[in-house]
C-alpha positions in Angstrom: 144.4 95.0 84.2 143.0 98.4 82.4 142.6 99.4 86.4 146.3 98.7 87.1 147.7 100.6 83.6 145.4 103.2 84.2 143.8 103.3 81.2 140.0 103.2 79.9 138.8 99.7 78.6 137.8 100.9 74.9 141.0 101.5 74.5 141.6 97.8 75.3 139.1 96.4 72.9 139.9 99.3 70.2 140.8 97.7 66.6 142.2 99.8 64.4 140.8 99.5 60.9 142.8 100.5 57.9 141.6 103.5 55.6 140.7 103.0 52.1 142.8 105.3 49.6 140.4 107.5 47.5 141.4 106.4 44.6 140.8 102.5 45.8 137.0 103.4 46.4 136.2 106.0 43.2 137.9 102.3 41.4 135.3 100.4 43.4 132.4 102.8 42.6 132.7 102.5 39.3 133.5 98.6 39.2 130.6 98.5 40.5 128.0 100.7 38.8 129.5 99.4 35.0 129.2 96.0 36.2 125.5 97.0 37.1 125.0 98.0 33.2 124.8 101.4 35.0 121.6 100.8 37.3 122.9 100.9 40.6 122.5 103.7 42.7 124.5 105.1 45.5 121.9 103.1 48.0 122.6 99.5 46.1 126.1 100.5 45.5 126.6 100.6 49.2 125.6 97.5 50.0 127.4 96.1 47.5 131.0 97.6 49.3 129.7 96.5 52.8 129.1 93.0 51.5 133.2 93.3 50.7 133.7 94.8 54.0 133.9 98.4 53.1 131.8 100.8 55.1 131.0 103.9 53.8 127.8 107.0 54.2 125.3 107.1 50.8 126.5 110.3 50.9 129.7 110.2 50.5 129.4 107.7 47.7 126.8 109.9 46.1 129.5 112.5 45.6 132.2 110.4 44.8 129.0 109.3 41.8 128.7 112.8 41.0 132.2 114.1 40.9 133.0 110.8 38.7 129.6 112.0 36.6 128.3 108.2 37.5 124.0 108.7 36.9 121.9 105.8 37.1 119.4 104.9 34.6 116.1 104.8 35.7 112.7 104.6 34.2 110.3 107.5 34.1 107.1 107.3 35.9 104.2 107.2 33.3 101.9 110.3 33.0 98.5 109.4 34.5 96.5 112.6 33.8 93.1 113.1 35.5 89.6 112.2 34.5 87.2 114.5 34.7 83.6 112.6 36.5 80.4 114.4 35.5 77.6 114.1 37.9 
């Protein structure tokens, strides 16, 4: 049939998919981190929006994070100074 129209057959199987408004996903993003008492990250924030169906780069969600000033919490790595061995 794509032979006899002419045209290529991705464009026979091609499914549009709606865009998400900005707004909709900065709304998300911080649904999301607040709900995560502000520990989520932009890795565990994305799979928390493709799990809804929402498919976005950590990138992209890292700046939406930093123009929203969203910072996770995170614990600092304890300070393990070195010992000195005499010999």
């Amino acid at each position: 049939m794509c032979r006899w129209l002419n045209i290529p057959r991705s464009n026979y199987y091609y499914q549009a998919v709606d865009p998400v408004s900005e707004a909709d996903l900065e709304d998300k993003i911080t649904y999301i981190f607040f709900e995560s008492k502000s520990r989520y990250g932009a890795r565990k924030i994305k799979k928390c929006l493709e799990n809804e169906g929402i498919i976005l780069s950590r990138r992209r969600i890292r700046r939406i994070m930093e123009r929203l000033h969203l910072v996770s919490v995170y614990q600092k790595a304890a300070f393990k100074g070195t010992v000195n061995n005499f010999v």
